[in-house]
C-alpha positions in Angstrom: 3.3 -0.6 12.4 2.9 -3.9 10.7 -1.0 -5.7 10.9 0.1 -8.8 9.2 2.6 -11.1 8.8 2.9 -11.9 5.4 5.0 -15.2 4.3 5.9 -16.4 0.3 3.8 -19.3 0.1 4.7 -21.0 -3.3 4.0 -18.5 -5.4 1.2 -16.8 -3.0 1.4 -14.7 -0.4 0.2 -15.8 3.1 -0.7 -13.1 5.4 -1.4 -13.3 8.8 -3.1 -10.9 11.7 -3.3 -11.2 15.7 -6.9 -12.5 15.6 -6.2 -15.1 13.1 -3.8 -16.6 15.7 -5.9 -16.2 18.1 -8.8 -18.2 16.3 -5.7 -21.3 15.9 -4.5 -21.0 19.4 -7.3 -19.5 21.6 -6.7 -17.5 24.8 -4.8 -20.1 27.4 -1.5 -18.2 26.3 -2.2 -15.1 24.6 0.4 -13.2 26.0 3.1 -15.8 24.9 1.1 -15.8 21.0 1.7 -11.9 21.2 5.3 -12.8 21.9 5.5 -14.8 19.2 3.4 -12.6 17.0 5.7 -9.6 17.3 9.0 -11.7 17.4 7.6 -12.6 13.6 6.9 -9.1 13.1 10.1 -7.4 13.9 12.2 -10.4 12.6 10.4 -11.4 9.0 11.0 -8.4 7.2 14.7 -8.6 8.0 14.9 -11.8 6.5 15.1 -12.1 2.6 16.0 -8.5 2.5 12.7 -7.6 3.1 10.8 -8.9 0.8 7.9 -12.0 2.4 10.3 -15.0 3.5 9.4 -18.3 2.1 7.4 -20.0 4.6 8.5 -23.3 4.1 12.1 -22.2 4.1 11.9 -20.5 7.8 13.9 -22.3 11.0 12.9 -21.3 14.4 15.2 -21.6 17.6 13.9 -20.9 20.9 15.2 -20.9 24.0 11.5 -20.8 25.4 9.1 -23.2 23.9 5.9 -21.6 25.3 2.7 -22.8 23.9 1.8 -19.4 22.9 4.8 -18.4 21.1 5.1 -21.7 19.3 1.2 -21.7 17.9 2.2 -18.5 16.5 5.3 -19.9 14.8 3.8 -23.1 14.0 0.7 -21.0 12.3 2.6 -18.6 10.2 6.1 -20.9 9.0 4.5 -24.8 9.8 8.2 -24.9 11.3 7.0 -27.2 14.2 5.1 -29.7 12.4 7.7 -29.7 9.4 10.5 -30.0 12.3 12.2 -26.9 11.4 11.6 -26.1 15.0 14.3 -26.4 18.0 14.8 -25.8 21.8 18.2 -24.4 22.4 19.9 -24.3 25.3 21.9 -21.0 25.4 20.5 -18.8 22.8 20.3 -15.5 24.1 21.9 -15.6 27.5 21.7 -11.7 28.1 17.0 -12.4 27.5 15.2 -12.3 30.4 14.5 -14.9 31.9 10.7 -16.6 30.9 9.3 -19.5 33.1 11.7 -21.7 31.5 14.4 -20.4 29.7 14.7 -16.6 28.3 13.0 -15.1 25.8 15.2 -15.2 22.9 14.1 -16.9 19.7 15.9 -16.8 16.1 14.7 -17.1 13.1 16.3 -18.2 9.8 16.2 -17.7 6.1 17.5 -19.1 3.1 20.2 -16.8 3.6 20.5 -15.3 6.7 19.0 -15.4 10.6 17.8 -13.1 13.2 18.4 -13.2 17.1 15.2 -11.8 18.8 15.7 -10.7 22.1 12.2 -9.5 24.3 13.2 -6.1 25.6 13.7 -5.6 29.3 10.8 -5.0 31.5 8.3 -6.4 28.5 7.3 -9.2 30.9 7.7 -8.9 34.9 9.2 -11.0 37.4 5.5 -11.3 39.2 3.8 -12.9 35.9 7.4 -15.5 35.1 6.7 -16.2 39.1 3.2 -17.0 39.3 3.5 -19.0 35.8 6.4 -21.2 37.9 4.2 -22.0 40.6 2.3 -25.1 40.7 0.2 -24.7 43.5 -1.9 -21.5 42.4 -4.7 -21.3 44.3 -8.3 -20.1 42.3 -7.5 -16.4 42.9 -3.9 -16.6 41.6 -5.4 -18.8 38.6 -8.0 -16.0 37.8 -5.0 -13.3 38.5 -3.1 -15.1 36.2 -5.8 -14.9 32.9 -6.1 -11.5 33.8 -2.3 -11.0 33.2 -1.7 -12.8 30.7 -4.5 -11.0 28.7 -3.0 -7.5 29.9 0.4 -8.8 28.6 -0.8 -9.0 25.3 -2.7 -6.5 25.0 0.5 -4.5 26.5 2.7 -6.1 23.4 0.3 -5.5 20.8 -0.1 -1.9 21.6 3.4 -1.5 20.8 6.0 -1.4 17.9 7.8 -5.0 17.2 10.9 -2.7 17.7 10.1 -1.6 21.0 9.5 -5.5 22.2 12.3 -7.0 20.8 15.8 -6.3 19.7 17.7 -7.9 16.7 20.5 -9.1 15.2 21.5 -10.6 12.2 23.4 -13.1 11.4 24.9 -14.4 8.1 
């Protein structure tokens, strides 16, 4: 298993762990920055055949733009702030659904792309539901931090191939 996400960055190398997005995004959504986290580690090495992807070079779809998730992609490719960075509508109708959207992201390359799709049963209906709500009262507020921490923690303990599936594309 992977413990960094490593990126061409000119002619350096970039490399990137959990904590490091952590320290960039905090806790608020650390299970949707472990989503994002392994999405980049089961779908980087597939790009460039292998070999670190230039990190200036990556596009990232979503169909869930999660503040989690995208602090991990915005850390690692700068696709957000370099407006390499989209919400589609559609990608990845078979994803589960997350609290809006699915959880489907795809990632491209100079020369080819990657569907991620979270793998059923990674994230429960009970956590999407309680995120939806808007009128969560103190206990379901502290339930919720105590999910969203076992989430990640859940993601992080496992392969990236076990928490999402992929496909390429040319």
């Amino acid at each position: 298993m992977v413990d960094r996400l490593v990126v061409a960055d000119g002619s350096e190398l970039a490399t990137f762990g959990f904590e490091d997005l952590i320290r960039y995004h905090g806790r608020a959504s650390i299970g949707g920055l472990a989503i994002g986290y392994k999405a980049l580690e089961r779908g980087l090495p597939l790009l460039e055949s292998g070999r670190p992807p230039p990190r200036r070079l990556i596009g990232i779809d979503v169909a869930f733009d999660g503040p989690g998730s995208r602090d991990a992609f915005e850390m690692v490719t700068r696709a957000v702030t370099e407006d390499r960075y989209s919400v589609v509508d559609g990608l990845g109708p078979e994803a589960p659904e997350a609290p809006q959207g699915r959880f489907a992201f795809r990632l491209t390359g100079p020369y080819e792309s990657v569907v991620l799709v979270l793998c059923p049963g990674i994230v429960g209906d009970d956590f999407v539901e309680l995120v939806r709500r808007t009128d969560r009262s103190e206990a379901e507020e502290a339930r919720l931090v105590d999910m969203k921490e076992e989430l990640a923690a859940r993601i992080m303990a496992k392969p990236p191939d076990q928490v999402f599936s992929a496909t390429l594309e040319s």
